[in-house]
Structures are given as structure tokens and as C-alpha cells.
MARBA-3410 file (N, C-alpha, C, O; in Angstrom, 1 decimal):
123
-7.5,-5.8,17.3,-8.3,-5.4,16.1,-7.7,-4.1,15.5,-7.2,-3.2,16.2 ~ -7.8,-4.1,13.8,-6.7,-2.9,13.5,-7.9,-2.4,12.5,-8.4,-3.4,12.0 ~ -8.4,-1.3,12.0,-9.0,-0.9,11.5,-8.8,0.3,10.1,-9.1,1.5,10.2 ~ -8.3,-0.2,8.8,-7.1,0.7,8.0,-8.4,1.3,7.1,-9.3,0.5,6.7 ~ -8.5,2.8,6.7,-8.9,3.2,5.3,-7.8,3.9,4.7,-6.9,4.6,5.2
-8.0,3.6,3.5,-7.4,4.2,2.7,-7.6,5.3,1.6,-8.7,5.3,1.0 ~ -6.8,6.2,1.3,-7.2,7.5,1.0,-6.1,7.7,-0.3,-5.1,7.1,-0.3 ~ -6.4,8.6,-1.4,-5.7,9.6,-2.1,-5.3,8.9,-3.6,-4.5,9.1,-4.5 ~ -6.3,8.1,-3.3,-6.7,7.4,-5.3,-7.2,8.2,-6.0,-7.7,9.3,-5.6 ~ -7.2,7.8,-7.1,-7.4,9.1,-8.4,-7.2,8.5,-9.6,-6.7,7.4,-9.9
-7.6,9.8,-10.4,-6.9,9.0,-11.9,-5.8,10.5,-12.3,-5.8,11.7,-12.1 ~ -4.8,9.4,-12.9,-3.4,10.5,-13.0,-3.1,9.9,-14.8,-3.4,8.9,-15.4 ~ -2.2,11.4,-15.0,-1.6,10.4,-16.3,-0.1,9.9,-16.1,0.7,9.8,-15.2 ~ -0.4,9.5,-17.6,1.0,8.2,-17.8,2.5,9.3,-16.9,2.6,10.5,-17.3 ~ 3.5,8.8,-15.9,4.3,9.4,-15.9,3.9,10.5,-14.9,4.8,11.3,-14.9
3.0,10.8,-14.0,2.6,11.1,-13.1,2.5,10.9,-11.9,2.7,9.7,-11.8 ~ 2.2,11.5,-10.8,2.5,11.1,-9.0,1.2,10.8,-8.1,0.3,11.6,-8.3 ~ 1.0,10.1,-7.5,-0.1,10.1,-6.8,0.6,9.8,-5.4,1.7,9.3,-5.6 ~ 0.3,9.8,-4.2,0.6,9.7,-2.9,-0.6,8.8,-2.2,-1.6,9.5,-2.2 ~ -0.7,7.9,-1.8,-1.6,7.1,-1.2,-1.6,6.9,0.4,-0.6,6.7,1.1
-2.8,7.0,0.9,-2.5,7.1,2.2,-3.3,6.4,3.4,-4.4,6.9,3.6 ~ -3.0,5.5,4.1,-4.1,4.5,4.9,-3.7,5.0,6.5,-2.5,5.1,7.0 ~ -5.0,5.3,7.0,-5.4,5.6,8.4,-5.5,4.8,9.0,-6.4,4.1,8.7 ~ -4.7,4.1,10.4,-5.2,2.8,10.9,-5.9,3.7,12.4,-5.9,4.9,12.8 ~ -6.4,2.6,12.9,-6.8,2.8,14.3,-6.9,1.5,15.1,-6.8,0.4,14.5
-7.1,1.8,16.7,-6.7,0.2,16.9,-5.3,0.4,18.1,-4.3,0.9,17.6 ~ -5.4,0.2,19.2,-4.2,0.2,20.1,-2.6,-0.1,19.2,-1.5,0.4,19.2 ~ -3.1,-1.3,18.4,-1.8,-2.1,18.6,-1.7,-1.7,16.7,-1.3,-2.6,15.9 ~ -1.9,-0.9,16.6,-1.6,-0.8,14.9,-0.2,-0.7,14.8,0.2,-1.0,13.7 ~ 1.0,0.0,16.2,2.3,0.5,15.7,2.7,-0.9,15.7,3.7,-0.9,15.1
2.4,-2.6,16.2,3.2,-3.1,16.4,2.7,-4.1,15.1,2.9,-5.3,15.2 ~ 2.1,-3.7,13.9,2.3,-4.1,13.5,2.9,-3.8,11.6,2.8,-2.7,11.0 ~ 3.7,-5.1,11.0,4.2,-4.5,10.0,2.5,-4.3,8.7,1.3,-4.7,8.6 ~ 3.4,-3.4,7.9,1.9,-3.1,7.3,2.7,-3.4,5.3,3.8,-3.3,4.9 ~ 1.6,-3.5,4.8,2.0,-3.7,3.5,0.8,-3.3,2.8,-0.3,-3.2,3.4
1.1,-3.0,1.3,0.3,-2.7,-0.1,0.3,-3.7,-0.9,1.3,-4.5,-1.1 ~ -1.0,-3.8,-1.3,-1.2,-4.5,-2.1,-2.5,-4.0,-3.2,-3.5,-3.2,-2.8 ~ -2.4,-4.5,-4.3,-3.0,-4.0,-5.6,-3.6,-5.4,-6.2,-3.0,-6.4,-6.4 ~ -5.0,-5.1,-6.6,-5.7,-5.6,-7.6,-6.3,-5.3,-9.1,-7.5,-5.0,-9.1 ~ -5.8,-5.4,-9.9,-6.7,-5.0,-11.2,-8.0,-6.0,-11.4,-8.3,-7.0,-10.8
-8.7,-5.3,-12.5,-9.2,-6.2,-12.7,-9.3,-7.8,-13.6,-8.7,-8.1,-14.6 ~ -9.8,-8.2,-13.2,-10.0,-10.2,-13.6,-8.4,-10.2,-13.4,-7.8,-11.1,-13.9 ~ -8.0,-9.4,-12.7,-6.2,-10.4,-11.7,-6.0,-10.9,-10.5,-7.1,-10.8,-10.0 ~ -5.3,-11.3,-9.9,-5.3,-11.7,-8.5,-4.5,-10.2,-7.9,-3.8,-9.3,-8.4 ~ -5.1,-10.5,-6.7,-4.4,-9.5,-5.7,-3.1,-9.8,-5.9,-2.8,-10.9,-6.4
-1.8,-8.4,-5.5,-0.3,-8.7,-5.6,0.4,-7.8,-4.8,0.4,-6.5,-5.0 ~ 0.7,-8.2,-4.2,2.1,-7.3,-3.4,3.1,-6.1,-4.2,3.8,-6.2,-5.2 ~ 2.5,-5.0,-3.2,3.4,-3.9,-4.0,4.3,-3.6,-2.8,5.2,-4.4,-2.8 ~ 4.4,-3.1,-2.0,5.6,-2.9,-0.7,5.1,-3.3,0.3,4.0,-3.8,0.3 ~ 6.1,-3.3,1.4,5.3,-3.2,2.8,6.9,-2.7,3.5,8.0,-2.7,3.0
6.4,-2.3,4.8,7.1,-1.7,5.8,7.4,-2.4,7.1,6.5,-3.3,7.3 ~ 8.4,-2.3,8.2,8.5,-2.8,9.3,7.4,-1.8,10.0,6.8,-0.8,9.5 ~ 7.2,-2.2,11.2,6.5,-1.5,12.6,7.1,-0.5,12.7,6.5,0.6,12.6 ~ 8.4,-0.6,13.0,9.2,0.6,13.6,10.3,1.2,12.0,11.4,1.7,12.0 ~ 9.4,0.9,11.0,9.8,1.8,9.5,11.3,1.4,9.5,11.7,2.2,8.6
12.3,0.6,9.9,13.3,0.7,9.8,13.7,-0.2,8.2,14.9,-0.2,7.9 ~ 12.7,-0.8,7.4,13.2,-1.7,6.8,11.6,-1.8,5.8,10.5,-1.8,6.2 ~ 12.2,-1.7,4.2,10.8,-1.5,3.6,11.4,-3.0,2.5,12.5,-3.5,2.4 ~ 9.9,-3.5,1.8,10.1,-4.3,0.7,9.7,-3.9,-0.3,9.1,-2.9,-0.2 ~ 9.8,-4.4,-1.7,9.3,-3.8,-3.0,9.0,-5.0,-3.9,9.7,-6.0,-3.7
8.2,-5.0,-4.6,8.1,-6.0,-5.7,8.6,-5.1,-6.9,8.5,-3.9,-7.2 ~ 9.4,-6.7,-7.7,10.1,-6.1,-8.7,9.7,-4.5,-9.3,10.4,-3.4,-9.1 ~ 8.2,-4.8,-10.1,7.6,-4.1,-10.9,7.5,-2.5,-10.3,7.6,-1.6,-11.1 ~ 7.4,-2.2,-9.2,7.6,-1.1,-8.7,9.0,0.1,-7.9,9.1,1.2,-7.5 ~ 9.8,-1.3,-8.1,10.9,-0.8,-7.2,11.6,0.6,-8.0,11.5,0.7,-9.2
12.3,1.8,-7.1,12.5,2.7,-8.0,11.4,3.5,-8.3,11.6,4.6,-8.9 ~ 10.3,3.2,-8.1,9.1,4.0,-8.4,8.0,4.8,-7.3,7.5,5.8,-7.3 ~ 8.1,3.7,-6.2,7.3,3.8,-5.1,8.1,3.8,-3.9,9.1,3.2,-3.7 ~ 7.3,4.6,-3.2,8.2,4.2,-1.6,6.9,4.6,-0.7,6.0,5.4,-0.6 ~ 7.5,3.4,0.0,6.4,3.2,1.4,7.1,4.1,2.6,8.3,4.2,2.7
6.3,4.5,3.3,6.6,5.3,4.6,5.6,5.1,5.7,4.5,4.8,5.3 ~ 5.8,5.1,6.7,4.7,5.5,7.7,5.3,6.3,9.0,6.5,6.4,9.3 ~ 4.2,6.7,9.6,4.4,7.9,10.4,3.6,7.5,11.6,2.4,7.8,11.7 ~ 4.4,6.4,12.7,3.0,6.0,13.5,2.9,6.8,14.5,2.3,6.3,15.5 ~ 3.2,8.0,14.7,2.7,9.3,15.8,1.4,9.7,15.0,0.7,10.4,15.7
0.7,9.3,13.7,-0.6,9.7,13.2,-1.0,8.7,13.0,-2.2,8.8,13.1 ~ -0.7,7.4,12.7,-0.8,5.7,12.6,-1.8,6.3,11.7,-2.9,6.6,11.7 ~ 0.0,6.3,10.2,-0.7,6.7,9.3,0.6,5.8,8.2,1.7,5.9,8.5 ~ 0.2,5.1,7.0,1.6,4.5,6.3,1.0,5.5,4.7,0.2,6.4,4.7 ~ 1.6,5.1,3.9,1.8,6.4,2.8,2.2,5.2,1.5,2.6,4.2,2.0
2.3,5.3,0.7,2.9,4.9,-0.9,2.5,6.3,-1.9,1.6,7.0,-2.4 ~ 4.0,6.2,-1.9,4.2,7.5,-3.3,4.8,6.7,-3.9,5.7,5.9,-3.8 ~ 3.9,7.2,-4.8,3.9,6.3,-6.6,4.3,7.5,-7.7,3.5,8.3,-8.1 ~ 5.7,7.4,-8.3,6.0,8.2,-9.2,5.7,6.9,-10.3,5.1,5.8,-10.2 ~ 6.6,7.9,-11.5,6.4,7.6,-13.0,5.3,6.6,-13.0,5.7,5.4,-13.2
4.1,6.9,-12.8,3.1,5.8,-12.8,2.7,5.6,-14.3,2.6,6.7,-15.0 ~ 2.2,4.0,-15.0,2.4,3.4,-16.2,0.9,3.2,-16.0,0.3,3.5,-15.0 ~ 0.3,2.6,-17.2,-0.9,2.1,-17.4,-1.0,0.7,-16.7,-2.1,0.3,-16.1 ~ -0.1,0.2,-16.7,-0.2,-1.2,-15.4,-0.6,-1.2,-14.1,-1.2,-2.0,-13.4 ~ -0.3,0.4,-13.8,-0.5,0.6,-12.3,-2.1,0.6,-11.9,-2.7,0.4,-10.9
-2.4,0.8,-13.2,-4.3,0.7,-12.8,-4.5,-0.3,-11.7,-3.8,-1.3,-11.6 ~ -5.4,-0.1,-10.8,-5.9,-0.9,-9.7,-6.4,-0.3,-8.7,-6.5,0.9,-8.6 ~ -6.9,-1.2,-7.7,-7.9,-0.8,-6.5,-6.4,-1.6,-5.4,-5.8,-2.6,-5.3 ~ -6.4,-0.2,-4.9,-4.8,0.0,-3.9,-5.4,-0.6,-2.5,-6.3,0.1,-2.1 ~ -5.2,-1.9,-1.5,-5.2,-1.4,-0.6,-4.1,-1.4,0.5,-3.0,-1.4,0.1
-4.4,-1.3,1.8,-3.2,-1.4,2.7,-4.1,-2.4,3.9,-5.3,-2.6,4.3 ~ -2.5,-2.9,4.3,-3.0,-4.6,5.1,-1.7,-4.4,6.2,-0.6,-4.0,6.0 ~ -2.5,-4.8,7.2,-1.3,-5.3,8.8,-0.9,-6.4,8.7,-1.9,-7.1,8.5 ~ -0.1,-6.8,8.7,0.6,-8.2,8.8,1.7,-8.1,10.0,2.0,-7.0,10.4 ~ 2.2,-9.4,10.5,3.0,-9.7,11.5,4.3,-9.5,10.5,5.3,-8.9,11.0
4.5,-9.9,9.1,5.7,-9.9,8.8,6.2,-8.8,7.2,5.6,-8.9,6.1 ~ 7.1,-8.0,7.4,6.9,-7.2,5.9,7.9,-8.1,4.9,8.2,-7.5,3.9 ~ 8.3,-9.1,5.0,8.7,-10.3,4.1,7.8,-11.0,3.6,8.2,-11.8,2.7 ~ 6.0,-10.8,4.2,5.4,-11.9,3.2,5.0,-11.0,2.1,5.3,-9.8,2.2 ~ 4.5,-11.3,1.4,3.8,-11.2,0.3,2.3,-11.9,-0.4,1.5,-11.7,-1.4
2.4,-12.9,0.7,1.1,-13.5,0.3,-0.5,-12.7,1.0,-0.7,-12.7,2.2 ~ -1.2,-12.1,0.2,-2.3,-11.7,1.2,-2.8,-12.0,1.8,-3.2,-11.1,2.6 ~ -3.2,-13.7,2.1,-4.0,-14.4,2.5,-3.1,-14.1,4.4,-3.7,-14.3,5.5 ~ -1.8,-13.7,4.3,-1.1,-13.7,5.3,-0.8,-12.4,6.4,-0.1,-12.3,7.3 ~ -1.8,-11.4,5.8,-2.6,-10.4,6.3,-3.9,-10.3,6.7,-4.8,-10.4,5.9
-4.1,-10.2,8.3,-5.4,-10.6,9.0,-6.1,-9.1,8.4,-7.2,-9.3,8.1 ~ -5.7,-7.9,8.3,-6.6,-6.5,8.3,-6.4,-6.1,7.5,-5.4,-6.4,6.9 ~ -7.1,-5.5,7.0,-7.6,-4.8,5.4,-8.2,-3.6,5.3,-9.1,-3.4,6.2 ~ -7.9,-2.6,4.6,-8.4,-1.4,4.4,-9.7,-1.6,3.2,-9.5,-2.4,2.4 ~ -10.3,-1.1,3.2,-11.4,-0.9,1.7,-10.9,-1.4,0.4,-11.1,-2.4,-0.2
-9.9,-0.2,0.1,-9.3,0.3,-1.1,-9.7,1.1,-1.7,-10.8,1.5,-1.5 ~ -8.7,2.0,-2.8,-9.1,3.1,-3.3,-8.7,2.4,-4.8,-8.2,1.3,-4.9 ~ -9.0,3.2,-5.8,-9.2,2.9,-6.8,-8.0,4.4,-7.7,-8.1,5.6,-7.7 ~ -6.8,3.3,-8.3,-5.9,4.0,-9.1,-5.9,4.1,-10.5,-5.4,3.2,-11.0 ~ -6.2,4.7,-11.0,-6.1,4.8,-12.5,-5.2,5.4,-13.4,-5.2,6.7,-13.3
-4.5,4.9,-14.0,-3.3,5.8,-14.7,-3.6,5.4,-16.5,-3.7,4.4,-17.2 ~ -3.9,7.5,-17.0,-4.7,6.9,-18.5,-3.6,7.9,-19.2,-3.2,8.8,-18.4 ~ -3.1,7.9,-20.1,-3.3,8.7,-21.3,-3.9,10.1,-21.9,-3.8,10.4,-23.1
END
């Protein structure tokens, strides 16, 4: 059992940084890969990065690549998304998910879930 919240949502403007950050707990949290994912509203959930276990190897969806980078630090079993030049699209409720693999992308293919925080990028 893996137990994620997540932290460091806000509202930022256009072209601004926010740093996002999910706490897991749970023996076996290093062994697994972890990924982001984002919901707006009336959209479907979507894959924004994810990371290996052992960080050696990250993914990106198109829309963010260049913009964000995923990290984690599992001596605090803690993973991170810094989000530069953030756009009005980025609006959403961020969260972060354990998965066995950082190649999926489908959510349904993530057993653990954090809350979510809520991102807002205005003008």
C-alpha cells in the first residue's frame, strides 16, 4: 500500500514557476515508478510525466515537454514537477500516481493516487 499527497499548488501568472511536490509513504514506494497527471475541468484526466523508481529515466507528454521536469528524491520518498513558462492550459487539479510502469500513460493503469492540488495559471 503506497499513500501519496500532494503539495505546492497555487495560482501563478502566465509565464511563471510553480514547483509541485507529492509525499509518499508506504515501505515499497521506492520500488515504484511514479507519474503526473492533470485534470481540468469537464476534461478527462491526462498524463503529464512520470519517472523510473530509481529516477534514471523520465517521460513527458507532448504539451509540456521543455517546460516541466519531474524529479524524485526517494531518501525523503518525495517526487517533484517544476513547471516553468506555465500557460492558461495548465489550469488543473495536479495529481501524482505509483504505477509499475513510467511508459504508461493511461490512469486507469495507476493503482495509488494522491488527492490533488489545484493549479491555476491567470493573467
Amino acid at each position: 500500500q503506497v499513500q501519496l499527497v500532494e503539495s505546492g499548488g497555487g495560482l501563478v501568472q502566465i509565464g511563471g514557476s510553480l514547483r509541485l511536490s507529492c509525499a509518499g509513504s508506504g515501505r515499497t514506494f521506492t520500488s515504484y515508478a511514479m507519474g503526473w497527471f492533470r485534470q481540468a475541468p469537464m476534461k478527462e484526466r491526462e498524463f503529464v510525466a512520470a519517472i523510473t523508481a530509481n529516477a534514471a529515466s523520465t517521460y513527458y507528454a507532448d504539451s509540456v515537454k521543455g517546460r516541466f521536469t519531474i524529479s524524485r528524491d526517494n531518501a525523503k520518498n518525495t517526487i517533484y514537477l517544476q513547471m516553468n513558462s506555465l500557460k492558461p492550459e495548465d489550469t488543473a487539479v495536479y495529481y501524482c500516481a505509483a504505477g509499475l510502469s513510467y511508459r504508461e500513460t493511461t490512469p486507469r493503469l495507476y493503482p495509488y493516487w494522491g488527492q490533488g492540488t489545484q493549479v491555476t495559471v491567470s493573467s
